[in-house]
C-alpha positions in Angstrom: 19.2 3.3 3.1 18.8 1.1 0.0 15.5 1.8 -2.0 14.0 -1.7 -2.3 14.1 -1.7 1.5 12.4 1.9 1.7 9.2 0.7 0.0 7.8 -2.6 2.1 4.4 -3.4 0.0 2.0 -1.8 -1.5 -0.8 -1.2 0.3 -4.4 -3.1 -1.3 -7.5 -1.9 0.3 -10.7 -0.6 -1.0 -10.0 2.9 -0.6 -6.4 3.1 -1.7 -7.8 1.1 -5.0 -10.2 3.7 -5.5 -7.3 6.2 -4.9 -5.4 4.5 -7.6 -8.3 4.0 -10.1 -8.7 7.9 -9.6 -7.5 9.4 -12.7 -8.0 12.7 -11.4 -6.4 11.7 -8.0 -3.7 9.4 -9.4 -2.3 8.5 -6.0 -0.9 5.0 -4.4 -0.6 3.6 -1.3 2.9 1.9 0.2 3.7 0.3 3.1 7.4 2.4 4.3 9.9 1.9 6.5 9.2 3.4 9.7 12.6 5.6 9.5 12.4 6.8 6.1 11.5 10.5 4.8 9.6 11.8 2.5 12.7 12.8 0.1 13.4 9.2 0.6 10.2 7.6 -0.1 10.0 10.0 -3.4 13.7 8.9 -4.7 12.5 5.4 -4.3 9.5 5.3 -5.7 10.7 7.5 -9.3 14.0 5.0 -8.7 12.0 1.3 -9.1 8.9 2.3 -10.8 10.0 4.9 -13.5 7.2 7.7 -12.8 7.7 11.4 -11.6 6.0 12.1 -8.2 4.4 15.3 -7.3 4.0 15.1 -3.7 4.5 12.6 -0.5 2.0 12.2 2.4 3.1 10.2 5.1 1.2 8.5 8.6 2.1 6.4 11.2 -0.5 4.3 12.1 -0.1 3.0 15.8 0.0 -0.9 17.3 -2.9 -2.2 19.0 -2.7 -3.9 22.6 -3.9 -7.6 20.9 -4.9 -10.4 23.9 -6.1 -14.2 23.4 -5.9 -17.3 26.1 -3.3 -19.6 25.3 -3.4 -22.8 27.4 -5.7 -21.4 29.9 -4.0 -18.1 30.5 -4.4 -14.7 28.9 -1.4 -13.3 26.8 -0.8 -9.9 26.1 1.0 -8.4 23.1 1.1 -5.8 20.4 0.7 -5.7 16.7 3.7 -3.5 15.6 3.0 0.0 14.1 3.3 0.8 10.1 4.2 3.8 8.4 2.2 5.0 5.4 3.0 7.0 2.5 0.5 8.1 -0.3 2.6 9.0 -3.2 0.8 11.4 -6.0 1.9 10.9 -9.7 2.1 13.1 -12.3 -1.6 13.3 -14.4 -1.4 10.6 -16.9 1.4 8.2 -15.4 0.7 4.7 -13.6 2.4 2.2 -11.8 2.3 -1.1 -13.7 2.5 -3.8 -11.2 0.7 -2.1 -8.2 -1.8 -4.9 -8.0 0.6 -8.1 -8.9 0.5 -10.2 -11.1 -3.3 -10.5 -11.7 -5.3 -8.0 -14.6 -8.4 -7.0 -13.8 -9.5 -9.1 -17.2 -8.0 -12.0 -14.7 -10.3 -11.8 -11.9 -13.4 -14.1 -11.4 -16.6 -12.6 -12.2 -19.5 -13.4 -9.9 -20.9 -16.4 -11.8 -24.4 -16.8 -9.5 -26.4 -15.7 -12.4 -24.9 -17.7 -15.1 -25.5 -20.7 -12.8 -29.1 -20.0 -12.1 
């Protein structure tokens, strides 16, 4: 399996950004392919992004049953199912380009009480 299509995305939420920020945690959140292994998902990860990695935890979460009416009648479906791996780094190592292209110096401020 090649490596760029072992890791799909990171995954951006507000826990797995406080998982990052973390220093003493130092852990980051990927989207996987469903088949891959841990061994897999470590060799990938040291491969692209240049870092040593301590240890891989992986999860499976499960599709949902997902209905809505289209034209009148109800259709019935399933969002598909996403593995999970949380890699942890060595203390002191990061992964530059987990959040994009964006810095945090880059991000809007709230501005409600500069306009007031």
């Amino acid at each position: 399996m090649a490596n760029n299509s072992i890791l799909i995305k990171p995954l951006l939420s507000d826990k797995t950004t406080q998982l990052a920020e973390n220093a003493a945690l130092n852990q980051y959140t990927f989207v996987v392919d469903m088949n891959a292994n841990k061994i897999e998902i470590k060799k990938a990860v040291e491969k692209q992004f240049g870092v040593t990695v301590l240890s891989v935890n992986t999860s499976v979460r499960p599709g949902k049953k997902r209905s809505r009416i289209v034209k009148g009648r109800m259709a019935a479906g399933r969002k598909a199912p996403i593995k999970k791996a949380i890699v942890t780094l060595q203390p002191g190592q990061i992964i530059e380009g987990y959040y994009g292209d964006v810095q945090a110096e880059e991000v809007p401020q709230d501005t409600t009480e500069a306009n007031a």
